[in-house]
BALUM-147287 format. One line per 10 residues: number of its first residue (from 1); their letters; for each residue x, y, z of N, C-alpha, C. Coordinates in steps of 0.02 Angstrom, whole numbers, plus 50000, padded with zeros to 5 digits. Layout:
BEGIN
NUM	a	X/Y/Z/X/Y/Z/X/Y/Z ~ ...
This chain:
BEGIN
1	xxxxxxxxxx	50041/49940/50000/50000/50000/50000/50043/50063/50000 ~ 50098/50060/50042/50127/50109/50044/50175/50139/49967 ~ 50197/50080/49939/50207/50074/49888/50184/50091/49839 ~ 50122/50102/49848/50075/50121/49786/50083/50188/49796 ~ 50058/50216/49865/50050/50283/49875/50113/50310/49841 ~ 50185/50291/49849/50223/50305/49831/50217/50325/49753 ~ 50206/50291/49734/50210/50270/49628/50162/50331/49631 ~ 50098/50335/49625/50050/50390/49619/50092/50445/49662 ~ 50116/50483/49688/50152/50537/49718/50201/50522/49663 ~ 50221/50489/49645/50306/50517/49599/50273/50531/49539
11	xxxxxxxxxx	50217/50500/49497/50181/50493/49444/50149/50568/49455 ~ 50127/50596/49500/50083/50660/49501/50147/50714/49500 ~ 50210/50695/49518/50231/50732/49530/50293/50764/49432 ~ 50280/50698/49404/50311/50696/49358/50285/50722/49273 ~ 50204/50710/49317/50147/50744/49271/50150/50826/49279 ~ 50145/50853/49349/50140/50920/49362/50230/50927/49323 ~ 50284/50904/49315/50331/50927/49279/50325/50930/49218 ~ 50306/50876/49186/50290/50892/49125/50261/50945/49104 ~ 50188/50946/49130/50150/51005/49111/50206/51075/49126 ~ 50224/51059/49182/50295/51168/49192/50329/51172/49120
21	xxxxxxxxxx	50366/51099/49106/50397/51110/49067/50377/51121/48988 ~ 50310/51103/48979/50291/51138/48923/50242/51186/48912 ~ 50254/51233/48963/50213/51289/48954/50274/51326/48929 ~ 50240/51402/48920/50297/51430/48880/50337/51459/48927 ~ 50394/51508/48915/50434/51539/48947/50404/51607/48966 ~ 50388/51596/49063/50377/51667/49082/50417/51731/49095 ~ 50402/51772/49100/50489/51803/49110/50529/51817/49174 ~ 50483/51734/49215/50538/51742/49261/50517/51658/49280 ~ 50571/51620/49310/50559/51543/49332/50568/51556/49376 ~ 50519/51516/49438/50525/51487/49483/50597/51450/49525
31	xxxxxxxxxx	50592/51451/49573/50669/51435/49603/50648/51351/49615 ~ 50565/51326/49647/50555/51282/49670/50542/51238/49604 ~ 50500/51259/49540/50502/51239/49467/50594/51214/49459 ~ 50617/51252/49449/50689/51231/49427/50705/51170/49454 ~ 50702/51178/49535/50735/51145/49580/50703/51037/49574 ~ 50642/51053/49550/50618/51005/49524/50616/50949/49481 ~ 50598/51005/49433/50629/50986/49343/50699/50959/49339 ~ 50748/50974/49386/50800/50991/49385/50835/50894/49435 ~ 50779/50881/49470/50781/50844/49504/50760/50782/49470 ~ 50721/50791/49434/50678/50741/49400/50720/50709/49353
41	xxxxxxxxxx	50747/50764/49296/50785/50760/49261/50849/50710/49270 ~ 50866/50752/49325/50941/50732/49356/50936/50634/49372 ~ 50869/50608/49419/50841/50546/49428/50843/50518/49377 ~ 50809/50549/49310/50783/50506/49243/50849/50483/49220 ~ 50896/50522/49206/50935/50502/49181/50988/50439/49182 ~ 50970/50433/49249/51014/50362/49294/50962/50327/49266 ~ 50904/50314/49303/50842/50282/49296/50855/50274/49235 ~ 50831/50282/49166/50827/50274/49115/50865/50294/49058 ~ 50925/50300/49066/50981/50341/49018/50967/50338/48948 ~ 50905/50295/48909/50916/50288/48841/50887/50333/48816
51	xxxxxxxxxx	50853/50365/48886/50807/50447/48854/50846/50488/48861 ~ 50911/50499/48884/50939/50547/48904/50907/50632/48877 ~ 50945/50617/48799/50913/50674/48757/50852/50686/48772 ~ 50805/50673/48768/50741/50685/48769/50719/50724/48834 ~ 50742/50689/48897/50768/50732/48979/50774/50810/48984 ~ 50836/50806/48916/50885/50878/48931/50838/50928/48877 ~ 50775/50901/48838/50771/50944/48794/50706/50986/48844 ~ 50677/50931/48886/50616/50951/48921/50667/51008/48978 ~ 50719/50997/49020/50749/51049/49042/50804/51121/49007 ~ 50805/51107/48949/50816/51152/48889/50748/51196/48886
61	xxxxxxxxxx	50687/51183/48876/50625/51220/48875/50624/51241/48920 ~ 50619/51215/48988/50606/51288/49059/50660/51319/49053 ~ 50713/51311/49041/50782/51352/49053/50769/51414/48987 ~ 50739/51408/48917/50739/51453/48875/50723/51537/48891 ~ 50760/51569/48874/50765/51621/48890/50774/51668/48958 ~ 50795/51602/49000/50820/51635/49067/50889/51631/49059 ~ 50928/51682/49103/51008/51679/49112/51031/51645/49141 ~ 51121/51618/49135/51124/51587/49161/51125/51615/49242 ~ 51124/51689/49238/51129/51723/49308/51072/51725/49354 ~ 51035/51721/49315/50960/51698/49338/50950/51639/49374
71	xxxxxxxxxx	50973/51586/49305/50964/51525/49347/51029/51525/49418 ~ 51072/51538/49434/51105/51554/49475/51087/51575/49527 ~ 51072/51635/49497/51044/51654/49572/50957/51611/49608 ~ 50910/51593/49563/50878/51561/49584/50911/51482/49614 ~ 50942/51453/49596/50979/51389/49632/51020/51416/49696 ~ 51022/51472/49711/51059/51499/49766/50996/51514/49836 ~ 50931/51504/49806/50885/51543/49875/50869/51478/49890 ~ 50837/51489/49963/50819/51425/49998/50750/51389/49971 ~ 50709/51416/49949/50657/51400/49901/50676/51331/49864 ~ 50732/51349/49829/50753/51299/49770/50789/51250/49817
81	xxxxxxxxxx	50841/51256/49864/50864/51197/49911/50813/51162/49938 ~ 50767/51195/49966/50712/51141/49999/50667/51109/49951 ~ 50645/51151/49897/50630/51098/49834/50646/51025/49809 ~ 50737/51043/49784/50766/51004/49792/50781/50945/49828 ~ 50773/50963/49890/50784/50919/49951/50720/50860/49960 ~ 50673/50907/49937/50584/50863/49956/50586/50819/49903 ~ 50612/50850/49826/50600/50797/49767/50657/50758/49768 ~ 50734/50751/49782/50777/50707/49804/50755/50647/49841 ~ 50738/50675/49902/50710/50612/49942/50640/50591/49917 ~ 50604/50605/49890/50546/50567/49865/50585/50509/49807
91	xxxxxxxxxx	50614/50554/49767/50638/50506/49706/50682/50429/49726 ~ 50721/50462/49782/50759/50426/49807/50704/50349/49841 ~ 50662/50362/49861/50616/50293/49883/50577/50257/49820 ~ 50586/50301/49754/50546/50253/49716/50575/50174/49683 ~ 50542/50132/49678/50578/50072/49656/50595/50091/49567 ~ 50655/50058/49557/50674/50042/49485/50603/50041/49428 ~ 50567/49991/49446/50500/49999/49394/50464/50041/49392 ~ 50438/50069/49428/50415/50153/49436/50442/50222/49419 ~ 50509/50208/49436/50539/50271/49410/50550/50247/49329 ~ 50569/50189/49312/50585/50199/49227/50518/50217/49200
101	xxxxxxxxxx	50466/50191/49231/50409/50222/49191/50364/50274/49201 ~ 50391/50299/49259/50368/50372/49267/50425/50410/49213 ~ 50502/50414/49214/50523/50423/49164/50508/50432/49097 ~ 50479/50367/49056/50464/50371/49019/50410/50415/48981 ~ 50365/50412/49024/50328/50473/49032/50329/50547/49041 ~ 50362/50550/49081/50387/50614/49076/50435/50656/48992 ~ 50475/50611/48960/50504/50605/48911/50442/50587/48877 ~ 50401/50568/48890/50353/50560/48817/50307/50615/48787 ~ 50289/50659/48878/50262/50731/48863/50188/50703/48889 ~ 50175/50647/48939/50119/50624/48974/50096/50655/49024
């Protein structure tokens, strides 16, 4: 049971990324968005490396048209660390079969 709860929380959480990442570029990102995307990304790639590309293009789109000073300084406020920190350890409990196919999904634009 707990397990499940798990899969649906990483699955909701991989859906609400998708959707950030293809909205368009506002003219300003989020520190806790980044910190996410950024997390997800970072997971998928272990998890599922044959998408790699596909990963970096969905974090290529939130990153469009922000600086890199921007993104800088947003990875610098506590917003984005504790982001980070909440989607790390979530990712970190999901099993192998769940995360490749929440992955996949996410890379598919689901």
């Amino acid at each position: 049971m707990k397990s499940s709860l798990l899969a649906v929380c990483v699955l909701a959480v991989v859906g609400l990324a998708t959707a950030l990442a293809g909205t368009k570029t506002s003219s300003t990102i989020h520190p806790e968005t980044l910190a996410r995307i950024e997390a997800i990304t970072s997971y998928c790639e272990k998890a599922d490396p044959k998408l790699e590309s596909q990963y970096m293009e969905k974090l290529a789109a939130l990153r469009h048209g922000h600086s890199g000073d921007e993104l800088h300084r947003d990875r610098e406020t506590s917003e984005y660390r504790h982001a980070m920190a909440q989607a790390t350890e979530t990712l970190s409990k999901v099993t192998q079969i769940t995360g490749s196919r929440a992955c996949s999904e996410f890379a598919a634009g689901k």
